[in-house]
N, C-alpha and C positions, 0 to 999 in steps of 0.2 A: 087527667092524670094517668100516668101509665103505669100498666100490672105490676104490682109489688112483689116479687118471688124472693127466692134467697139468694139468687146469682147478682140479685140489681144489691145487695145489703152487702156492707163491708165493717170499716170500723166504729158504726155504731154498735154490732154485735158483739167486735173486741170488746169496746168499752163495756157493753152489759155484763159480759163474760170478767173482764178484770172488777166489776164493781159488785156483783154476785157473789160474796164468798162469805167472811166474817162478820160481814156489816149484815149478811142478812139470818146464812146459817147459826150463827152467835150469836148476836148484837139482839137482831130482832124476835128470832126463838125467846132470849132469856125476857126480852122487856114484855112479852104477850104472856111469858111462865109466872113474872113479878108483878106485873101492874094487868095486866089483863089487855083491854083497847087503852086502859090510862093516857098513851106513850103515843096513843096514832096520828095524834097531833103535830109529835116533833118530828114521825117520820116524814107526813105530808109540808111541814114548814121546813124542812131542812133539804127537802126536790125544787120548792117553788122557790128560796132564794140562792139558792147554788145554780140551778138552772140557765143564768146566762152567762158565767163564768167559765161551765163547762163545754156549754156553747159556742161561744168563741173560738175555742179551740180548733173544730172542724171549720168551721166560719173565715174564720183567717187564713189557713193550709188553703182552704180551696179556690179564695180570692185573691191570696198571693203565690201558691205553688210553695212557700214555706213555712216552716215548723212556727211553734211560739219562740222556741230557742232562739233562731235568728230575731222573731221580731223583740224579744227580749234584749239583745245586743245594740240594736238601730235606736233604743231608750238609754240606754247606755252598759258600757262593759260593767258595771256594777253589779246591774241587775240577775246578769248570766250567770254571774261568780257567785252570787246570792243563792242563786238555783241551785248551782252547781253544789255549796257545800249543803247547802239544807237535804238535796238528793241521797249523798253520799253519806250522812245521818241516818236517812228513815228508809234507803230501799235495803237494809239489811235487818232491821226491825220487820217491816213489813214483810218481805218474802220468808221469814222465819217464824213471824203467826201464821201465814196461809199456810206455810210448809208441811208445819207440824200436827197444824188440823187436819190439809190432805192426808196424811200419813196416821191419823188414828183412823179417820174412818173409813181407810183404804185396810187398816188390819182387822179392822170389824169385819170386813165386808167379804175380804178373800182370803183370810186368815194365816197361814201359811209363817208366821213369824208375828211376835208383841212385840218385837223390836223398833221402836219408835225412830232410831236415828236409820237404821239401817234402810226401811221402809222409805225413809226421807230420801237415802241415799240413790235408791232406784228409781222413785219419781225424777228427782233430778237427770238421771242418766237417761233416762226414757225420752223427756220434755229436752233434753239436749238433743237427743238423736233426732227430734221430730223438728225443730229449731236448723239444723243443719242441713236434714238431707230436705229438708221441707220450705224453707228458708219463710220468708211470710206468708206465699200464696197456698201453703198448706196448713199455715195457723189458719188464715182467712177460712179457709172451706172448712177446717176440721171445727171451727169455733161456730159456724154457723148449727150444726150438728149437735155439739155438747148442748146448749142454748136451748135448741131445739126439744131436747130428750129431757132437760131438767124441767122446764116449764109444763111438759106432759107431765111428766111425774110429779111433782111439784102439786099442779090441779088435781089429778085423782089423790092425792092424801088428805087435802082441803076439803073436796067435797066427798071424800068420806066421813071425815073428823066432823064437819057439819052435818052430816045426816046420822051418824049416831051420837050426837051432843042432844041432852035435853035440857039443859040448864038455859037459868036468862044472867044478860052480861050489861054490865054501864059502860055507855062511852064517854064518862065525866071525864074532861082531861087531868091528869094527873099533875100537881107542879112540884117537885123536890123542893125538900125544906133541910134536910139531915145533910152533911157533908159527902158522904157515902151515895146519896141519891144522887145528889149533883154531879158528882165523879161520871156517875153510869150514864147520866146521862148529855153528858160532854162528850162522853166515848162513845155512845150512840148518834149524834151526829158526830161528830169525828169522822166516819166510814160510812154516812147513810145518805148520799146510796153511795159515794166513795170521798176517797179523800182529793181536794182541788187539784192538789198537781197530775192529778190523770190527765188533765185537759191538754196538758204538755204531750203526753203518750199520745192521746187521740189526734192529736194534732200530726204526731207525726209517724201515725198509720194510715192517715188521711195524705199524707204526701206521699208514701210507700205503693197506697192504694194506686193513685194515679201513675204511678212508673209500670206498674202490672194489668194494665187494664190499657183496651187499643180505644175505647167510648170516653167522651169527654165527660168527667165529674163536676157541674155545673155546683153553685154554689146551693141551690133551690134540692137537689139530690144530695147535698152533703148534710144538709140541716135536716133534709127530712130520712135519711140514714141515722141521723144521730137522734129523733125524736123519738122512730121508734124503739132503737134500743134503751133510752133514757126512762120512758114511758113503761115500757119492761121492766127495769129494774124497781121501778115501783111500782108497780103492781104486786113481782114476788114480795119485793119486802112488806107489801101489806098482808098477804099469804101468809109467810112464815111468822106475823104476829097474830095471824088466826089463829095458826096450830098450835104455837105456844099459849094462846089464851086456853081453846078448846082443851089441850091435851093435856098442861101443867099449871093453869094458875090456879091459887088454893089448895093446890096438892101437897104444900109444906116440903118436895124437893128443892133441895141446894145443887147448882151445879156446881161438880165437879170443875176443881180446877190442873188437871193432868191433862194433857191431849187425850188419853186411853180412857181414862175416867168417862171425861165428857162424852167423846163418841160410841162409848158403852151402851151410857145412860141415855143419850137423847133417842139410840137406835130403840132401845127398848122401852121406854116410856111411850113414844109411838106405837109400839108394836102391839106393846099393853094392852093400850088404847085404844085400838085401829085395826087389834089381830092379830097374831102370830103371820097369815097369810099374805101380810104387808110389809112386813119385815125388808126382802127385796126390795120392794119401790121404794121405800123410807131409806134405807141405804143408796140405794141407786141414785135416788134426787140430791140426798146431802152428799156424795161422793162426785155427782156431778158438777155440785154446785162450787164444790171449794179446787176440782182439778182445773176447772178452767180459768179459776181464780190466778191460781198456781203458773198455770201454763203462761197467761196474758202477762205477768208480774215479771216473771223469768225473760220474759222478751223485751219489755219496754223501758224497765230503770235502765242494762245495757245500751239498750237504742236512744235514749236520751242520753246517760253519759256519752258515748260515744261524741253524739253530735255538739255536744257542751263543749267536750276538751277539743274538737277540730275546731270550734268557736273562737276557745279562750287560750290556746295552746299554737306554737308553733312546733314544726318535726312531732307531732305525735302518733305517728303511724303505728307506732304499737300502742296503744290506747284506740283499739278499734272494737267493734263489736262482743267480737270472744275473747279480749281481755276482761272486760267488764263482767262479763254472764260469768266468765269462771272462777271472775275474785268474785264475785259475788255469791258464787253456788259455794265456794272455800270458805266465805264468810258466814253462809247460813248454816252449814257442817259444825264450825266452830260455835257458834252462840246454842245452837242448837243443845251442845252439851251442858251448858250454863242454864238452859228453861226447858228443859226435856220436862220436867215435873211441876214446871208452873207454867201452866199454859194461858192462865187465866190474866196473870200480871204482865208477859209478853202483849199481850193483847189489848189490855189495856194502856200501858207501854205505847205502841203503836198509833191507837184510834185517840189518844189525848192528845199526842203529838202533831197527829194531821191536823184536827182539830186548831190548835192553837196557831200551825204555820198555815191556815190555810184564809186568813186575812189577808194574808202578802200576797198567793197568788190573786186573791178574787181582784187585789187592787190594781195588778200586774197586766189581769188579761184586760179589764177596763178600759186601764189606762193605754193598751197598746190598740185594741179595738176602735177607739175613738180617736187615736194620732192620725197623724198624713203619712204614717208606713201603711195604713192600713186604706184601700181607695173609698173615695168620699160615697159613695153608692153603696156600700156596704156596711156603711156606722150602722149600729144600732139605732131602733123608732125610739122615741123621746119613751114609750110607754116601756121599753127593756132597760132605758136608761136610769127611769124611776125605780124600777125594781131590781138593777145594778146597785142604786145607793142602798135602800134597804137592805140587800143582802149582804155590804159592807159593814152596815151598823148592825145587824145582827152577828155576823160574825165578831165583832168588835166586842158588842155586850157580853155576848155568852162566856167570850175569852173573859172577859176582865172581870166576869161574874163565880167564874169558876177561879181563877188566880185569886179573887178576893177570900175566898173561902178558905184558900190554902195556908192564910196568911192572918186568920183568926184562931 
């Protein structure tokens, strides 16, 4: 096997980088603050059956040279149009929870203004500028870096938080019985370790890759690109429900549900915790973790629409890349004023949503992974196949478990 650096890594680090934000900073912080390890169960079952769905993604770009998009059309035009509006639903939900998170704990952190939309306003300007004069090959190298710095930080607050922790902890799984439980914890996989249509974005960073790059991206280098940043993502999120066990369960804290609130409270409850003299790296890691969120998010619902409406669309040449980013940066401005102060229900909002639309993808990349669009030497082992169905029927139950509840 040849030397693993960070030059040979590409969109598996996007993806970590896109899947690293709310589902871990939030999601997994609160379920360690509430249930303790309770929750560590759904994090590890919700990698191991999502796992070949999102797989696919880079799987398919690398052995056809195209996105899922296309291969979603070759199944029929239905399915694209399907994408298409389900897209155009959740990537302004979505980039309006990462949004607003980056932007409290970007005013934590360098203070300068409590202006939550304003704040908003110049991460967008920023993350556009670096989108343009940067175009991918400098998200590429700049995201290897964030990734990099979060995961440092990230471990020195874990193994401080465990080494001044003296208490003992149960890892009895927790199973929700209250309707309020079940909610949280639909919304915790929902985004854990992201929601299924990234696999669409992966996919087609995995084709962007190969246009930038002179070395051939073998299929055997795209899966194992995408293993390790996968493998990553769970690992922090099992991290960030250390520190929320270690730092807040039993503590009788509620989080806040304001963007400013939350990122107040969570800086400082670590800090508490952990020091005044950690304060920095406890911002630095939650700051890292949700801008690249931010950053991956702002690029890839654009680069999918894009490629959807040249799909599904005739003459649409103005439906290109920075029409999208900029309805959609217009779009997040807008709602933004509508959830400035509930940050908590956007969010939830969001990771229910994925949750419930993300049966259609898992069935989607399956079924396109095992057609004859996709070459016979690269179906899936009967043993991903087995655990393709599975993760069908759990996503299935969990929806119809959770929708049953609604309706008592």
């Amino acid at each position: 096997m040849k030397k693993i650096t960070l030059n040979t890594l590409g969109p598996g680090l996007l993806f970590a980088g896109a899947a690293i934000g709310v589902s871990h900073l939030v999601q997994a912080t609160k379920a360690g603050a509430e249930y303790g390890f309770g929750l560590l169960w759904a994090l590890l079952i919700a990698h191991l059956f999502k796992y070949p769905f999102f797989k696919f993604g880079p799987k398919y770009a690398t052995a056809t040279g195209e996105s899922l998009l296309e291969g979603y059309k070759k199944l029929g035009k239905g399915y694209l149009l399907l994408y298409f509006i389900v897209n155009i639903i959740t990537m302004f939900i979505i980039q309006t929870a990462v949004t607003i998170v980056t932007a409290s704990l970007a005013s934590q952190l360098f203070g300068i203004t409590n202006n939550l939309v304003l704040w908003s306003v110049i991460l967008l300007i920023i993350i556009l500028l670096i989108l343009w004069f940067g175009k991918y090959s400098l998200l590429d190298k700049l995201m290897k870096y964030i990734i990099l710095s979060l995961t440092i930080s990230t471990l020195i607050a874990v193994f401080i938080a465990i080494f001044k922790n003296e208490s003992t902890y149960s890892f009895t799984p927790f199973i929700p019985r209250e309707i309020a439980e079940i909610g949280f914890l639909i919304a915790f996989l929902g985004w854990m370790p992201a929601p299924l249509d990234i696999s669409v974005w992966h996919s087609l960073w995995t084709v962007e890759k190969a246009k930038n790059t002179t070395k051939k991206i073998t299929v055997e280098k795209s899966i194992l690109d995408f293993n390790i940043g996968y493998i990553g993502t769970m690992l922090l999120g099992i991290f960030f429900i250390i520190l929320g066990t270690l730092v807040m369960f039993k503590t009788g804290t509620e989080f806040a549900t304001t963007g400013i609130g939350f990122a107040t409270q969570l800086i400082n409850i670590y800090t508490q915790t952990l020091g005044e003299s950690f304060k920095l790296i406890i911002g630095f890691a939650a700051f890292t973790t949700m801008l690249s969120t931010t950053i991956t998010t702002l690029d890839a619902s654009p680069r999918a629409m894009e490629k959807a409406s040249s799909l599904l669309f005739k003459n649409n040449k103005k439906l290109n890349y920075w029409f999208w980013i900029l309805f959609l940066s217009i779009g997040t401005y807008i709602i933004l004023q509508f959830f400035l102060n509930n940050m908590s229900v956007l969010v939830k909002i969001a990771t229910i949503f994925s949750f419930l639309t993300a049966p259609i993808f898992a069935i989607l990349n399956f079924k396109l992974i095992t057609s004859k669009h996709t070459p016979k030497k690269f179906h899936p082992t009967s043993f991903i196949k087995v655990l393709s169905w599975l993760g069908i029927l759990f996503l299935l139950i969990f929806s119809f478990w959770f929708i049953s509840t609604l309706t008592i």
